[in-house]
C-alpha positions as CSV (number, residue, x, y, z in Angstrom):
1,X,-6.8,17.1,-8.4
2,X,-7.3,13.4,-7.4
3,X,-4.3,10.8,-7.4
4,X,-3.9,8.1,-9.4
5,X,-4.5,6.3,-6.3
6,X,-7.8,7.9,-6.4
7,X,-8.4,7.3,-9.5
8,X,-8.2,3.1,-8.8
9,X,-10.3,3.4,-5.7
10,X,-13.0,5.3,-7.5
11,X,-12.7,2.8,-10.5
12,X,-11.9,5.4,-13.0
13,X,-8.4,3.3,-13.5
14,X,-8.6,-0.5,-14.1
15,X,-6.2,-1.9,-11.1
16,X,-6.1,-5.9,-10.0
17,X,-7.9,-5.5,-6.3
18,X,-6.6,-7.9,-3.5
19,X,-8.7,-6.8,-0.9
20,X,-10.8,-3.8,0.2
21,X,-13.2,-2.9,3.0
22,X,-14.7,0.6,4.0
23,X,-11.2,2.0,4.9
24,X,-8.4,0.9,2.2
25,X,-8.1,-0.7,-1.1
26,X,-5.3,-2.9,-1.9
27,X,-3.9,-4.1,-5.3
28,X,-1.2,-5.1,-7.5
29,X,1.7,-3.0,-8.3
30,X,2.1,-2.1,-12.1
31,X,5.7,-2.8,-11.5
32,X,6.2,-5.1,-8.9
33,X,9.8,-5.4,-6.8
34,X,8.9,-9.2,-5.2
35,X,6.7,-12.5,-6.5
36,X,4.0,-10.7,-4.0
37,X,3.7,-6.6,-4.5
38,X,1.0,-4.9,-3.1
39,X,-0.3,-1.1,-2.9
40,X,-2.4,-0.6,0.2
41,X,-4.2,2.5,0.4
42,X,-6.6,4.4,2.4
43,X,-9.5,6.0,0.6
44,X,-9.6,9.0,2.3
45,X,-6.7,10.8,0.3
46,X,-3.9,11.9,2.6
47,X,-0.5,13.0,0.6
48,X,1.8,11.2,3.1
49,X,2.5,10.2,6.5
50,X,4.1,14.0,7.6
51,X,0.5,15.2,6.6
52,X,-1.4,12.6,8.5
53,X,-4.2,13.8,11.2
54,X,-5.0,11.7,14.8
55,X,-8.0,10.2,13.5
56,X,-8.6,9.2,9.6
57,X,-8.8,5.9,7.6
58,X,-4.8,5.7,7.9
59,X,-5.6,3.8,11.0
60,X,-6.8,0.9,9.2
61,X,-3.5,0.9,6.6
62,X,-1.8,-2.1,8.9
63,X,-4.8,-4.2,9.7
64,X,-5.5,-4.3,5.8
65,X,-1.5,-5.2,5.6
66,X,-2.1,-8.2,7.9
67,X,-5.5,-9.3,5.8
68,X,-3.2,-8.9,2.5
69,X,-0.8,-11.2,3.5
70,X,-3.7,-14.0,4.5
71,X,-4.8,-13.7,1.2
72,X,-1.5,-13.8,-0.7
73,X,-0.3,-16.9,1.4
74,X,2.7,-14.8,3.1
75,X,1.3,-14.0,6.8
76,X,3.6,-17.4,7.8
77,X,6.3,-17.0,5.7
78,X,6.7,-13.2,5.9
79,X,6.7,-9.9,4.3
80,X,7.8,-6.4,4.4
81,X,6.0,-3.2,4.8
82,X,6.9,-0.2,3.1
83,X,6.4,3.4,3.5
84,X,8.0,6.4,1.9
85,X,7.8,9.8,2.8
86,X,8.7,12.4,0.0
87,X,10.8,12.7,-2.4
88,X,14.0,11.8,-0.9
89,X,12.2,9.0,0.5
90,X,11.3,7.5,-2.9
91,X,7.7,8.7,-2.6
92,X,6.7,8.8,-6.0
93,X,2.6,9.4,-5.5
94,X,1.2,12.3,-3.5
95,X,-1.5,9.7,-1.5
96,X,0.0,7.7,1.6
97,X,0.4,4.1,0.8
98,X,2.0,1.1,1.9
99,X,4.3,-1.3,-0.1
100,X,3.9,-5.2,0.9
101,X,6.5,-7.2,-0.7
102,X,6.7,-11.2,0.0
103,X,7.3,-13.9,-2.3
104,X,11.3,-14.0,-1.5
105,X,14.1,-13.8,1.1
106,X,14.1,-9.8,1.3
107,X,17.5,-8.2,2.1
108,X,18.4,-5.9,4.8
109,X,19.1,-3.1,4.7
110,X,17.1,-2.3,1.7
111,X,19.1,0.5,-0.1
């Protein structure tokens, strides 16, 4: 069964795009934790980063991070890149994806 994730990329769910290219889609978070939330994911579904491969469009997950930021005005300023991994991790959708979160001064550590 497809993720929501899937869903978006295959435009069966309406989601605000930031950016996409043959590898990833990015866009807004429904329920953003910054001024500048972003879901980056790759399009070839993989559930997480424990179940990733050598070769896949995962690869391209941090180049679309840096192209996000660009486009969002935050590449100078900063941001944060988030990943979690399961369900103790705070993974709360079975397709890998990356958090970007800019917009403010972002606390460490994160909780």
């Amino acid at each position: 069964m497809p993720s929501i994730f899937t869903k978006i990329i295959n435009g069966e769910i309406p989601a605000t795009i930031v950016y996409q290219d043959a590898f990833c889609v990015a866009f807004r978070d429904l329920d953003p934790q910054a001024p500048v939330h972003v879901v980056i994911v790759p399009r070839q579904e993989v559930t997480g980063v424990a179940a990733l491969t050598e070769l896949g469009d995962h690869q391209h997950l941090l180049f679309a991070a840096k192209k996000v930021a660009e486009i969002e005005g935050v590449a100078e300023s900063g941001f944060r890149l988030v990943i979690n991994q399961g369900q103790d991790g705070g993974q709360s959708v079975d397709h890998l994806h990356v958090h970007l979160l800019a917009g403010r001064k972002l606390n460490w550590p994160p909780g």
